[in-house]
N, C-alpha and C positions, 0 to 999 in steps of 0.2 A: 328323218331317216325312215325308210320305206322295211318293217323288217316281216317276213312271211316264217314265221314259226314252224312251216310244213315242211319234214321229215321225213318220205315214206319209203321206207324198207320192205321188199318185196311185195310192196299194195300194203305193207298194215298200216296204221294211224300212226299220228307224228307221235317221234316217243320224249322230246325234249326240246325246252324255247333254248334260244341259241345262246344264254349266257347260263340256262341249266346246264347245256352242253358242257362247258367250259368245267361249272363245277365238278361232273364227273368226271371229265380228265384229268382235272387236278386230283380225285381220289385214285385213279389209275394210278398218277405220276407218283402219289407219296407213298403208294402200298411197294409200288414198285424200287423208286431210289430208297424205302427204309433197308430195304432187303439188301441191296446192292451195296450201299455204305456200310451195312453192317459185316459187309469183309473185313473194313479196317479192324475189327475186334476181335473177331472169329480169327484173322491171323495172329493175335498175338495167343489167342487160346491154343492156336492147332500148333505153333511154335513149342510150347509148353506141354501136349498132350505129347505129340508125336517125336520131338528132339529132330527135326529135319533141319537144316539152312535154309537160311532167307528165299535163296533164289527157287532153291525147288517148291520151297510151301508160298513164294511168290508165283510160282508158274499155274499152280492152281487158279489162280482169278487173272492173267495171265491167257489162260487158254477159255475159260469162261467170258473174256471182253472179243475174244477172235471171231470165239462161238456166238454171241450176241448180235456182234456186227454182220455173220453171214444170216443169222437167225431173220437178222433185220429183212434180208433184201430179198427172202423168203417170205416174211410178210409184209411187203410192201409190192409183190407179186399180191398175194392173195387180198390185201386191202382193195387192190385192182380190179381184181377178178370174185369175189365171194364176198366182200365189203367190211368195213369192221368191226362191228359187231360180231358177227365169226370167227373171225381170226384172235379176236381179245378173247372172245371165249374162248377159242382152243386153248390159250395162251393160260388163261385163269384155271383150267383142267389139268395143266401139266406141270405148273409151277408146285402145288401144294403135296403132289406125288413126290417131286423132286428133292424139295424138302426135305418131305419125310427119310426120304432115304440118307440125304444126308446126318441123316442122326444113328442112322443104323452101321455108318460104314466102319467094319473092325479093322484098318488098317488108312492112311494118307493114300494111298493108290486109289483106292474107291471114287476119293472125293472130284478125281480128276474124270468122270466119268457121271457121280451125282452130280456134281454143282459146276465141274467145268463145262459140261455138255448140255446135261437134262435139263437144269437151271435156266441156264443161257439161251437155249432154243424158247423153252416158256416164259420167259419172262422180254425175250425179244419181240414174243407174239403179242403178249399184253402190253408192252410197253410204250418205250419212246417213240419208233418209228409209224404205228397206226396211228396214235395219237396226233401226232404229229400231221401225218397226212390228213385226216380226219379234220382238224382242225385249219388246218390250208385250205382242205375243199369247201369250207362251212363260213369263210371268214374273209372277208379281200379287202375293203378300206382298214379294218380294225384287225387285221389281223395281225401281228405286232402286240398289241396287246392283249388278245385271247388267246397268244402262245403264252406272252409273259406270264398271266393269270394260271394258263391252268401248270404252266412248270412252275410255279411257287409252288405245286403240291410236293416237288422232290425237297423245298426245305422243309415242308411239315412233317415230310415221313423221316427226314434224318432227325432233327428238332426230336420227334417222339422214339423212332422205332431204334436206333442207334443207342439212346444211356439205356432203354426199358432191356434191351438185348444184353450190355455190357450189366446189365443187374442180373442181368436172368442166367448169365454165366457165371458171375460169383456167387450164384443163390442155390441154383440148382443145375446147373452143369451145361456144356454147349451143346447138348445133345438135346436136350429138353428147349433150348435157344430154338434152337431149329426145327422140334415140332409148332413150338409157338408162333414162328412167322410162317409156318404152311398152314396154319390154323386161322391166322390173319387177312395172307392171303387170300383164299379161297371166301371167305366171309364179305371182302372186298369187292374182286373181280370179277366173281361169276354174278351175284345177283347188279353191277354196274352194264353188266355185258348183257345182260337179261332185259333188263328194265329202263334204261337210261338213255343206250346208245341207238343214234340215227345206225342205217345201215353205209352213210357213205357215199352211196353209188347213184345218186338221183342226178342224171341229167340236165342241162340247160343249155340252151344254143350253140349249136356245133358238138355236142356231145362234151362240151365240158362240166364235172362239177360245179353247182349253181350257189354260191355263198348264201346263206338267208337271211346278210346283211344287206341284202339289195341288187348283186352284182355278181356274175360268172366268176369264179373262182380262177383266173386267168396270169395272175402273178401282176408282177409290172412287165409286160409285152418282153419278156425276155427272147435271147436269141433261140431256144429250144423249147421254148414252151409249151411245144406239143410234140417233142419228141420222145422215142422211146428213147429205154435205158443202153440201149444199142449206139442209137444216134447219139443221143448226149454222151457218151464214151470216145468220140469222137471232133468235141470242141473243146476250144482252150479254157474256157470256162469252166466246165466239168475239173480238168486238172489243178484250177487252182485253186475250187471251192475247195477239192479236197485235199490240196496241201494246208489250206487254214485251218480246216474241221482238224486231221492229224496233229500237226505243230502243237494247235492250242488244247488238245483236247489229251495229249500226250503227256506234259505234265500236269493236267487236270488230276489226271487219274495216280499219275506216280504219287502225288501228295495225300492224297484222297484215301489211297490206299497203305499207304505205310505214316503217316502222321500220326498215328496212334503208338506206334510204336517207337517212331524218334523221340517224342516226345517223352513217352515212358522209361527213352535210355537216357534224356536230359533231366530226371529223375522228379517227374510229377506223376502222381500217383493217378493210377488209373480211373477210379469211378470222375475225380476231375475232369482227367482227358475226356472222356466218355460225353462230360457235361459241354465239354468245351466242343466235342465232334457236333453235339445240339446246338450251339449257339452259332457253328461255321450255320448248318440249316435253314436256323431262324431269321440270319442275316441274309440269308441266299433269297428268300421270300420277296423282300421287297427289292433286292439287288435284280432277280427275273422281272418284275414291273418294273421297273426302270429302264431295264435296258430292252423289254421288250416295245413300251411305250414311246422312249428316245426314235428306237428303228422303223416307228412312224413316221418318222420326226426329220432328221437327222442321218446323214450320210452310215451308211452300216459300218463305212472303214471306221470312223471315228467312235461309236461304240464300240467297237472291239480294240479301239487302241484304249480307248477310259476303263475297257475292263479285264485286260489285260494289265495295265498300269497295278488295279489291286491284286493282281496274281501274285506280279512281279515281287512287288513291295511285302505281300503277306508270306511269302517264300524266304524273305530275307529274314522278318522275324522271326519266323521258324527257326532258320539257323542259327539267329540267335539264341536261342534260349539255352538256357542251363539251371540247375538244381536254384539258384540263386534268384533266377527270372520271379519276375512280382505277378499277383495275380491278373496286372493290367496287362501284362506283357499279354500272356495268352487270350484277354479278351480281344485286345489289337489284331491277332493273328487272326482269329475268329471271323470280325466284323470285316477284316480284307479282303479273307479266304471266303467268306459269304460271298461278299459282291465281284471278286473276282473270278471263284469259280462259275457265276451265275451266269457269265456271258457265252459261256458254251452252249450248253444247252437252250437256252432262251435264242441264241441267235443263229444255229445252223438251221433251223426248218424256215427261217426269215432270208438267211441268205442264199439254201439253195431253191427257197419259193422264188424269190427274185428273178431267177431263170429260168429253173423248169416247172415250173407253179404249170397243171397242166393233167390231160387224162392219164398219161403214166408216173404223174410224182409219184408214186407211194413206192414202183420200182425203183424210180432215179434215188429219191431218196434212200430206198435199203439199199440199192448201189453202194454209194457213199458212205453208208453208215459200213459199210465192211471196212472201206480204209478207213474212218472215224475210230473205231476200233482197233483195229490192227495198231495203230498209231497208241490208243492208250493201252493197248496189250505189250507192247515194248518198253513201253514205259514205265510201269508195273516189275515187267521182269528186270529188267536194267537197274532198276532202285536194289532191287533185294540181290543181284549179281554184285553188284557195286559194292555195296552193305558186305558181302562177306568177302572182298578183295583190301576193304580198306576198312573195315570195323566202322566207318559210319556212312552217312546220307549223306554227307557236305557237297562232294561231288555230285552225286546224281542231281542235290537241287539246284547246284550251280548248270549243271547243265538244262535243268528245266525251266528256268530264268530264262536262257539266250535260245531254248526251239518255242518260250509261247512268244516270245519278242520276234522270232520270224516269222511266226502265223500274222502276226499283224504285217508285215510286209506284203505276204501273199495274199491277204486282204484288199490289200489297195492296188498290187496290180490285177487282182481279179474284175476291179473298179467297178461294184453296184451299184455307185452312185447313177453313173450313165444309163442303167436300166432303168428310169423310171416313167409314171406314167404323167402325163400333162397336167401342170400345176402342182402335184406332187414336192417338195423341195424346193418350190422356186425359189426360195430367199438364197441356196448356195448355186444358184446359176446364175 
């Protein structure tokens, strides 16, 4: 393999070999999902601080997944245009303000403006969707597995930054939680953003990003592979990547984000849960190699059916539990909810590369990531609406069961298998 380590951002020197790369996005990824997961705990403290219902102290992360997803496609314009490196910087300047504030807010109204808004915007800049793009343009045989690699970094920031927060909130208060991960943050993303990261925007034949695995960054010759976020609005493809990304990415977030708390009313004690939010993480780690690795491999619909399968199944266990449940019960749940949740993420930059892998992904991309979200923003609210119409989750997980089991339908007839490039899969043709 032919690899050319050369990186150059605005004429400076390369600033990273292309599997350093990887590692600092995986530091992006886990400073980023520590923060993100750590709503599941922060809800059950702001439940407790403030006396609100489910749904309205649900709509706080709620309105922060809306604001993420437009956050996105804001920066997946400027990954385009300003490259990323900038844009992860802006992103690493705004989060640690945002923070902060969130520790200051004297009333729940605030927080829909700290953390629904300020949060959401910075952390959409530093996060998944640059990364992401960033990582498309730098990667094209291997790239499948230099997403998977660098999203195991959301299981190491759940794995750490999730129990240390759920300590930091019985220890000394969620106020002080939240100076600490804007103290985290900023320690993370700005000197990654400084020091690490290619700028993104280097050219190779025909003006596409040039992978520096050997090869233009070009996708598998999909149908819009060079189309803008306009035109790709436009095919049928566009509509059903994003009914998959929604569906499965829908109850991703409903469980992700109230699990902490069903759990706590099937009466396990919280620093547990906490450890056990660590172990969903730790499992997620090698659940993202796998399935990014597999979508090398392997028809993308059938990854997403294998990891939706542990959604499914890790959702049932949930419901099951009660005061009684054995300490294996919830590691089962864990290790499900690891590899099941892992398919989301590890495989939406794989399967909308597949098409529009291309000089505007990073717009197509933040595109996408608006309904991406939107989708887990309702899902979010809907868990905690549910929660105080019927005193528990049962329904909302029964209904997050049968919308990730449609995503997998609109997987397959989105059919990426057909996008591929010569000799690529030949074993399923």
């Amino acid at each position: 393999m032919t690899v050319d380590p050369e990186f150059p951002a605005d004429g400076a020197e390369p600033a990273a070999e292309p599997w350093g790369l990887v590692a600092a996005c995986a530091a992006l990824m886990a400073i980023s999902a520590g923060i993100w997961y750590s709503a599941s705990v922060f809800f059950v403290a702001l439940l407790r601080e403030f006396g609100r219902d489910y749904a309205s102290t649900a709509s706080i992360y709620s309105l922060f997944t809306v604001c993420y997803g437009i956050g996105g496609m804001l920066a997946g314009v400027l990954v385009d245009r300003v490259g990323a490196r900038r844009t992860i910087l802006l992103g690493g300047l705004l989060v640690p303000v945002a923070l902060a504030a969130n520790s200051l807010v004297p009333s729940m109204g605030w927080m829909y403006l700290s953390q629904g808004i300020l949060v959401a915007f910075g952390m959409s800049a530093s996060g998944y969707v640059p990364v992401s793009a960033l990582l498309t343009q730098c990667f094209d045989r291997r790239r499948g597995l230099a997403i998977g690699l660098a999203s195991g970094g959301v299981g190491i920031g759940i794995m750490a930054v999730v129990p240390l927060t759920q300590w930091m909130i019985e220890h000394a208060g969620w106020r002080l939680a939240y100076l600490t991960l804007a103290l985290g943050n900023g320690v993370v993303v700005i000197p990654v953003a400084l020091w690490l990261l290619p700028d993104g925007r280097r050219a190779g034949p025909g003006g596409l990003p040039r992978a520096p695995d050997g090869a233009p960054a070009t996708g598998r010759a999909g149908p819009a592979s060079s189309s803008s976020l306009l035109a790709a609005l436009g095919t049928r493809e566009f509509w059903l990547v994003t009914a998959t990304f929604s569906l499965v990415n829908s109850p991703t977030q409903l469980v992700l984000t109230h699990h902490v708390a069903h759990m706590v009313e099937a009466g396990q004690a919280k620093m547990l849960v906490a450890g056990i939010v660590g172990i969903v993480g730790l499992m997620s780690i090698p659940g993202k190699i796998l399935w990014g690795y597999l979508s090398d491999r392997w028809w993308l619909e059938l990854v997403y059916a294998a990891g939706v399968s542990c959604l499914v199944a890790s959702i049932a266990v949930l419901m099951a539990m009660t005061p009684a449940s054995s300490a294996w019960t919830l590691y089962a749940y864990a290790i499900l909810m690891g590899f099941g949740y892992a398919v989301s993420p590890a495989m939406t930059p794989m399967l909308s590369g597949r098409f529009f892998a291309g000089p505007h992904f990073g717009a197509i991309l933040g595109g996408l990531s608006v309904f991406y979200h939107t989708g887990g923003a309702i899902g979010v609210w809907m868990a905690g609406h549910v929660h105080d119409l019927t005193g528990s989750y049962h329904v909302a997980l029964v209904a997050a069961m049968l919308c990730a089991l449609a995503g997998v339908g609109t997987a397959w007839l989105a059919a990426p298998r057909r996008v591929t490039a010569p000799g690529v899969f030949a074993r399923f043709h």
